[in-house]
ZAMARGU-4260 file (C-alpha; in steps of 0.2 Angstrom, whole numbers, plus 5000, padded with zeros to 4 digits):
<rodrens>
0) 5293/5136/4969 | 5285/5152/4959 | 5270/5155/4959 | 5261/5164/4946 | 5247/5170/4952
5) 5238/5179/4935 | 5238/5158/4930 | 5229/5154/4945 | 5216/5165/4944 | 5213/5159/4924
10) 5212/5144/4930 | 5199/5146/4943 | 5190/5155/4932 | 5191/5142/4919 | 5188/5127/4932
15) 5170/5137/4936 | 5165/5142/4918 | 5168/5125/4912 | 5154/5118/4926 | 5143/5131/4919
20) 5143/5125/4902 | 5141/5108/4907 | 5125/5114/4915 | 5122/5123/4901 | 5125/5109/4889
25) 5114/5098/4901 | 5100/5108/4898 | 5100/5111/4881 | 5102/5091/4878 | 5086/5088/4890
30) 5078/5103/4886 | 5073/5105/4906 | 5078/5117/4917 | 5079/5109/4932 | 5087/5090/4930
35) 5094/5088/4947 | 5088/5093/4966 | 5105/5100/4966 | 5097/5114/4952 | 5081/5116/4960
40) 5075/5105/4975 | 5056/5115/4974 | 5056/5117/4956 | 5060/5098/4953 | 5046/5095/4965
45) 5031/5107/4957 | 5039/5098/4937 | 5035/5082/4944 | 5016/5086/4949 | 5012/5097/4936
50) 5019/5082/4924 | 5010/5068/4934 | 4993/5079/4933 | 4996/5084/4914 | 5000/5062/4911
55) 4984/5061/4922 | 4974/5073/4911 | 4977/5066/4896 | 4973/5048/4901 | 4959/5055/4907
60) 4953/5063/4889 | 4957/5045/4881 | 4946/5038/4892 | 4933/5051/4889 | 4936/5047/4871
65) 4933/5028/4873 | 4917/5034/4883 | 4909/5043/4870 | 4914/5028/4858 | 4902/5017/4868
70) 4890/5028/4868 | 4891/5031/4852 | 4890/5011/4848 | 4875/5010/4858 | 4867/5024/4851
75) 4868/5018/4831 | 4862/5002/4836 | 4847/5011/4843 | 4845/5021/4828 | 4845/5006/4817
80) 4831/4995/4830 | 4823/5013/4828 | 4822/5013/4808 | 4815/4997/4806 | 4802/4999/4821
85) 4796/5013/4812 | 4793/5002/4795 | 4785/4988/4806 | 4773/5001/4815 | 4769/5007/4794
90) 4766/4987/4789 | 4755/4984/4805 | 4745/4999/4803 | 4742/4994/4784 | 4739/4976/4791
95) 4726/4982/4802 | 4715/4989/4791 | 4700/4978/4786 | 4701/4981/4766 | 4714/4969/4765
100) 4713/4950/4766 | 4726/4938/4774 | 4732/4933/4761 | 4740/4950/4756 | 4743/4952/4777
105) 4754/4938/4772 | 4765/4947/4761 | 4767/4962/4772 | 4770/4949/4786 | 4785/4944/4775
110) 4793/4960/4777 | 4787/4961/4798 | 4794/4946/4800 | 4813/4953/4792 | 4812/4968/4802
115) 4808/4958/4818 | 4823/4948/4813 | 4835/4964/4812 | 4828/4971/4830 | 4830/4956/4837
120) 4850/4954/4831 | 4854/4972/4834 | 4847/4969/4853 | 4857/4952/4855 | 4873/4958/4847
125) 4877/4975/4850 | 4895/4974/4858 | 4908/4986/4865 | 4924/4977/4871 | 4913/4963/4877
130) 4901/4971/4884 | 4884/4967/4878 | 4877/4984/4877 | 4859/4981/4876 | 4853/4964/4886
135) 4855/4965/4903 | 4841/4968/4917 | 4846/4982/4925 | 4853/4997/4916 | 4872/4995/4916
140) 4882/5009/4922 | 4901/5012/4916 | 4910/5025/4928 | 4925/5035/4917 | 4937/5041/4924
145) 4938/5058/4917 | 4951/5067/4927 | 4967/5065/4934 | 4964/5063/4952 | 4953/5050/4960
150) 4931/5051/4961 | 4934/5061/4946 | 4920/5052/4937 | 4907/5054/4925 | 4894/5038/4922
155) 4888/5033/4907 | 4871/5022/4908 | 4866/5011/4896 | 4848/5010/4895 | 4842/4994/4892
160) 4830/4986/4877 | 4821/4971/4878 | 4814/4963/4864 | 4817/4946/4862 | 4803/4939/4871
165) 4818/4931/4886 | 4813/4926/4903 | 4823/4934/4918 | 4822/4932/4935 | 4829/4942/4948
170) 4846/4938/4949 | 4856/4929/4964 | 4839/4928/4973 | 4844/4910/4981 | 4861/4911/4985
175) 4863/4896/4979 | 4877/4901/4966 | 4889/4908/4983 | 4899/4895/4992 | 4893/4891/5009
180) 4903/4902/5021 | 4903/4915/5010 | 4904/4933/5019 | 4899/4941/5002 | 4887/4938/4989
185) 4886/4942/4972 | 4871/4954/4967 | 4872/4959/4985 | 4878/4974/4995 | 4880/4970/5014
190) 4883/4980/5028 | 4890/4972/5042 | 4884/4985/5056 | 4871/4994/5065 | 4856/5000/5053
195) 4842/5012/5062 | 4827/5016/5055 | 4814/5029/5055 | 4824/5036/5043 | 4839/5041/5058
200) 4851/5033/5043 | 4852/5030/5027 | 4849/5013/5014 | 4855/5013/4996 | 4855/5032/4996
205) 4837/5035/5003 | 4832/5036/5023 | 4827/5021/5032 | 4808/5021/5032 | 4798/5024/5047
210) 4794/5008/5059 | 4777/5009/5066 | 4775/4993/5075 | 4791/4994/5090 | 4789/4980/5100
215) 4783/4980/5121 | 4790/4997/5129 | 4806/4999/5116 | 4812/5017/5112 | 4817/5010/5095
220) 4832/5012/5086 | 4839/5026/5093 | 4845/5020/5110 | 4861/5017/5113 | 4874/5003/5110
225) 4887/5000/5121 | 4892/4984/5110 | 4890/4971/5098 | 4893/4963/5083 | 4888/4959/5064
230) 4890/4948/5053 | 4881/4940/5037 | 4885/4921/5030 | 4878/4908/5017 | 4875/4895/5028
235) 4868/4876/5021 | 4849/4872/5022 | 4853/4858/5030 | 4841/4844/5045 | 4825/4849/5054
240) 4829/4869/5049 | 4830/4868/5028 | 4818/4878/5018 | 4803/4865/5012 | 4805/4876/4997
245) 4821/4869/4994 | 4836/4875/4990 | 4854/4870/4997 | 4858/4889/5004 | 4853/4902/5013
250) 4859/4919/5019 | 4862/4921/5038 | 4860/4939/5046 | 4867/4938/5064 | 4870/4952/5079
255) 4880/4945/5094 | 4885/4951/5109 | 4873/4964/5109 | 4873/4978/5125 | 4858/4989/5124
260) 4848/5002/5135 | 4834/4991/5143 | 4820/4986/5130 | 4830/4994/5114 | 4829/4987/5098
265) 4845/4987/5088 | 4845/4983/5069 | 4858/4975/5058 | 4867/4968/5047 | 4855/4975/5031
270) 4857/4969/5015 | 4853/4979/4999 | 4850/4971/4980 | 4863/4981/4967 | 4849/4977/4955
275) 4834/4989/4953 | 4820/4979/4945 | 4808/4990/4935 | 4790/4981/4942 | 4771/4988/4936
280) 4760/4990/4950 | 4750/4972/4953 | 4767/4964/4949 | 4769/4952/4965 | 4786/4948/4976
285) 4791/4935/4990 | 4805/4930/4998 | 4805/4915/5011 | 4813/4920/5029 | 4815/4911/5047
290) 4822/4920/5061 | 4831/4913/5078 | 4832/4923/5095 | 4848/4922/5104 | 4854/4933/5120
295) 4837/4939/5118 | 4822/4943/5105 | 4822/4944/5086 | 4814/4962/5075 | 4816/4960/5059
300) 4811/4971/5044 | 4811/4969/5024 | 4806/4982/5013 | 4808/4988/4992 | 4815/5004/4989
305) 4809/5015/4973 | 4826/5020/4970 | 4818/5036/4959 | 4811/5044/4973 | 4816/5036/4989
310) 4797/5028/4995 | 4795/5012/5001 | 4786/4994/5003 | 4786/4986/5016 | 4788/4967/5016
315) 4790/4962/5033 | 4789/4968/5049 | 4791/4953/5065 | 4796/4952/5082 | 4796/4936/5092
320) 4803/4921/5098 | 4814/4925/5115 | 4828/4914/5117 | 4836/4901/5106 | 4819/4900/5099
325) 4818/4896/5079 | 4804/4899/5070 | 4798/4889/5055 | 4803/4894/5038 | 4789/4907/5031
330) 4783/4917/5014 | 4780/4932/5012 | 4771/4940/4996 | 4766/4957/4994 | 4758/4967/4978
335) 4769/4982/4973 | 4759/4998/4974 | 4765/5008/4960 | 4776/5006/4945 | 4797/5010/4949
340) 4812/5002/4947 | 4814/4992/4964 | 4830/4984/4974 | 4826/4972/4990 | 4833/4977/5007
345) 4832/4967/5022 | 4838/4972/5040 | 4840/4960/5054 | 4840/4962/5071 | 4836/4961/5089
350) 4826/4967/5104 | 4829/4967/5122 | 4811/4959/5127 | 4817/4959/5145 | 4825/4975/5148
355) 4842/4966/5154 | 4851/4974/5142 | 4858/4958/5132 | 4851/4956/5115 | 4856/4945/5097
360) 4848/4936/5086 | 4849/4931/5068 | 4836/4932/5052 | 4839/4917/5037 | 4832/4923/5019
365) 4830/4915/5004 | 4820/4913/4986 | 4821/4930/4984 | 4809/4931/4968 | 4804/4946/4957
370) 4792/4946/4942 | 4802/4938/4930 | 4807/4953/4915 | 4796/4945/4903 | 4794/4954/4884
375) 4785/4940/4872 | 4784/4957/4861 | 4791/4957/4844 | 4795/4940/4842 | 4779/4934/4847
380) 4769/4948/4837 | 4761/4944/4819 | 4751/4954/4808 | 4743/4940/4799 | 4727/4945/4804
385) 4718/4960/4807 | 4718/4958/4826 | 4736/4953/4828 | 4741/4966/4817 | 4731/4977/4831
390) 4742/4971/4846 | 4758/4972/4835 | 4754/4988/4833 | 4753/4992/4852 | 4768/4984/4856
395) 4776/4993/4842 | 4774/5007/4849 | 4779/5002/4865 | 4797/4999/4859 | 4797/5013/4850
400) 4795/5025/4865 | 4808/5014/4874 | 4819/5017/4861 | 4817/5035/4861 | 4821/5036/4879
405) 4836/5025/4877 | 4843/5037/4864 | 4839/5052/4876 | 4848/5046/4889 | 4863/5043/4878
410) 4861/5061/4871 | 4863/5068/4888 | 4876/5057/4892 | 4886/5061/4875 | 4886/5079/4879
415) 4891/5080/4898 | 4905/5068/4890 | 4909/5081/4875 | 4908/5095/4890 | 4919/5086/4900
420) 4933/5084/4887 | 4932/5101/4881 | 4936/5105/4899 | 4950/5094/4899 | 4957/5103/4883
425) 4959/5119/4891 | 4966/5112/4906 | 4979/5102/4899 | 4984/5117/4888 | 4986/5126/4904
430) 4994/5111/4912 | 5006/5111/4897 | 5009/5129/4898 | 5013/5129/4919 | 5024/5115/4916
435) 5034/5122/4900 | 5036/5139/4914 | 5042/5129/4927 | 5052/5114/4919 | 5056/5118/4904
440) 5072/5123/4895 | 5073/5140/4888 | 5083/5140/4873 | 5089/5157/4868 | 5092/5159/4886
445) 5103/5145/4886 | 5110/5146/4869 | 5116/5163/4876 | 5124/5156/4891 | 5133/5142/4882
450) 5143/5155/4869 | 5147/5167/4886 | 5154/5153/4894 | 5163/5145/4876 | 5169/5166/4875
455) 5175/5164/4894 | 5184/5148/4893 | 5194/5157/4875 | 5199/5172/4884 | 5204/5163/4899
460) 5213/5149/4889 | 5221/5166/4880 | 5225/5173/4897 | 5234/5155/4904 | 5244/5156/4887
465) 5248/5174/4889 | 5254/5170/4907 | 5265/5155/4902 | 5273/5168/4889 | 5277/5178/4900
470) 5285/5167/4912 | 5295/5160/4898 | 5302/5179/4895 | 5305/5182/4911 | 5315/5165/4913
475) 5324/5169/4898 | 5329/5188/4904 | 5336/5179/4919 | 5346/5167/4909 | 5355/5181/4898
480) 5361/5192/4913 | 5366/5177/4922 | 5384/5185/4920 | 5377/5203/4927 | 5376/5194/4947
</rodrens>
């Protein structure tokens, strides 16, 4: 057989140029580089993150953007409660005067009692997908996520305005909306292990506070525990033991199996309120609480923690009853000091009273109760006479200076926002920019590359053709001078 080796050649050549303009033609039809490990295994790798993070970035500036719509919701609602507590501060101050009569109070009133009307609306209504922006106890705290990886977070809190003259009670305080067996409790944060105080760890962000009052010849809490365990349960109030207080529930802290250094104490479960309830000093708290012994003695302890500057009050300190001892249900009541915003923490545990080195116990609360959040403010004000126009006046301008604060805080919270998305421009342009190097397609590049190849595979289709003409000569030659041999 002949062989014609010019032809093979072309058609290697040919078999190699016409894989190159299908890679070519892949990349101009995606418009990326690298569609395949087989291009690029590293480069396909690095497109995928830098897409992933720029996908994440951008997500992360629409959530930023429905961030500072919220805010922005929240802060024209203040605006309007602000305009028209301005106008009922002008009415009361002209009701206050004594050149008028009641009569004319009256008609001012009129308009007082309009204004109170649209306060009182813009509080109840103001919504942002759901939420009610402006009624809850404790101010509300929405986390954004504002970047693309996680903990990347920026919080928006929603001050909160009262002025509809409602009742509420610390929430969740009974327990009584969990189910009994319950390991977790709504309004609660529990920690189901050891807790040592005099501020060796931490509650709710601040040190433990100081205990003054160990029991017998304890070295406290910072003895060590070889083992034990925790655990925290709504139990029913139920026979001899239920609370004469009443209630069906209560919480049950317990420590089992405990192993501690003779005559240590060892604290735990705690228990920490998510809600911080804003008390004025005189305002009074109670709590009702029984505690059990069990390898050993009980030591239990109850506090409030200021969450604005870490101090605390303490609300009970006890140790006792050895054994399988139970006391009787008791109350505790105790005045705040000072003004803060407050959230409950309660510690059980357990002391080794007769240094063999076995300890548990339990602690059962319940009725947890706080100063109700009571505002009989606008709608309860008048200014149909000169004294009541007097106390409007005062409570007026209470509001007023809530309101003010409320804004502020949304102001700061608007422009850490407005910096964070400006951030996230840059960086996504920069995203956009790395990814476009790595991934992306480059045109001209690749336009070039297609018309070499589609030039190649011409010249080499010519070269074939040329090749099989000459064959054909040769053959022909061969055919003529046939005779000749």
């Amino acid at each position: 057989m002949q062989v014609n080796p010019t032809a093979l050649r072309a058609l290697e050549t040919l078999r190699t140029n016409q894989r190159a303009i299908g890679r070519t033609v892949e990349v101009l039809a995606s418009g990326q580089r690298v569609n395949s490990a087989a291009d690029d295994a590293a480069r396909l790798d690095l497109g995928r993150v830098m897409t992933s993070q720029y996908q994440g970035v951008m997500t992360a500036v629409s959530n930023i953007h429905d961030g500072l719509s919220l805010i922005q919701t929240a802060e024209a609602a203040l605006d309007s409660i602000g305009q028209s507590l301005q106008r009922m501060r002008e009415l009361a101050v002209q009701a206050a005067t004594g050149t008028l009569n009641d009569t004319q109070r009256g008609h001012l009133g009129a308009e007082y009692q309009e204004r109170q009307s649209e306060v009182l609306a813009a509080i109840q209504t103001t919504k942002w997908n759901g939420y009610r922006l402006l009624r809850e106890l404790s101010p509300t705290t929405f986390d954004v996520q504002a970047g693309a990886d996680a903990n990347q977070t920026v919080p928006i809190k929603i001050p909160q305005v009262y002025a509809d003259g409602s009742q509420v009670g610390f929430p969740n305080g009974d327990f009584e909306s969990a189910t009994v067996g319950a390991t977790s409790v709504n309004g609660w944060t529990v920690n189901n292990s050891r807790v040592r105080l005099d501020g060796i760890d931490q509650i709710g962000g601040w040190p433990t506070p100081v205990d003054t009052t160990k029991p017998g010849p304890s070295g406290g809490d910072a003895v060590a525990m070889s083992s034990g365990q925790f655990s925290t349960t709504v139990v029913a109030n139920t026979g001899a033991g239920s609370n004469p207080a009443g209630g069906a529930k209560s919480l049950q802290m317990q420590s089992t199996g405990i192993s501690v250094t003779g005559y240590g104490i060892v604290h735990g479960p705690s228990l920490i309120s998510n809600t911080a309830v804003p008390m004025k000093a005189g305002d009074s708290v109670s709590f009702d609480w029984k505690a059990q012994g069990g390898a050993d003695a009980y030591d239990v302890y109850a506090y409030l923690l200021n969450v604005g500057n870490g101090s605390t009050v303490k609300l009970l300190d006890a140790t006792g009853a050895s054994g399988a001892m139970t006391t009787n249900w008791a109350t505790v009541t105790t005045s705040v000091p000072v003004d803060g915003n407050y959230k409950f923490v309660f510690i059980a545990g357990t002391f080794d009273a007769t240094g063999g080195t076995a300890a548990g116990a339990r602690l059962f609360i319940d009725n947890i109760v706080a100063p109700p959040q009571i505002n009989p403010t606008l709608n309860t004000t008048d200014i149909a006479s000169a004294p009541g126009a007097v106390k409007a006046l005062a409570q007026v301008d209470r509001e007023i200076a809530q309101v003010l604060a409320a804004r502020a805080s949304l102001g700061a919270s608007l422009h850490r926002l407005t910096h964070a998305a400006d951030q996230l421009a840059v960086h996504s342009a920069n995203l956009a920019s790395s990814r476009s190097t790595a991934v992306q397609a480059d045109y001209s590049l690749a336009a070039g590359e297609l018309i070499k190849g589609q030039t190649l595979e011409t010249a080499v289709l010519l070269v074939l053709r040329q090749a099989h003409d000459l064959d054909k000569t040769s053959l022909k030659m061969i055919q003529a001078n046939e005779g000749l041999f």
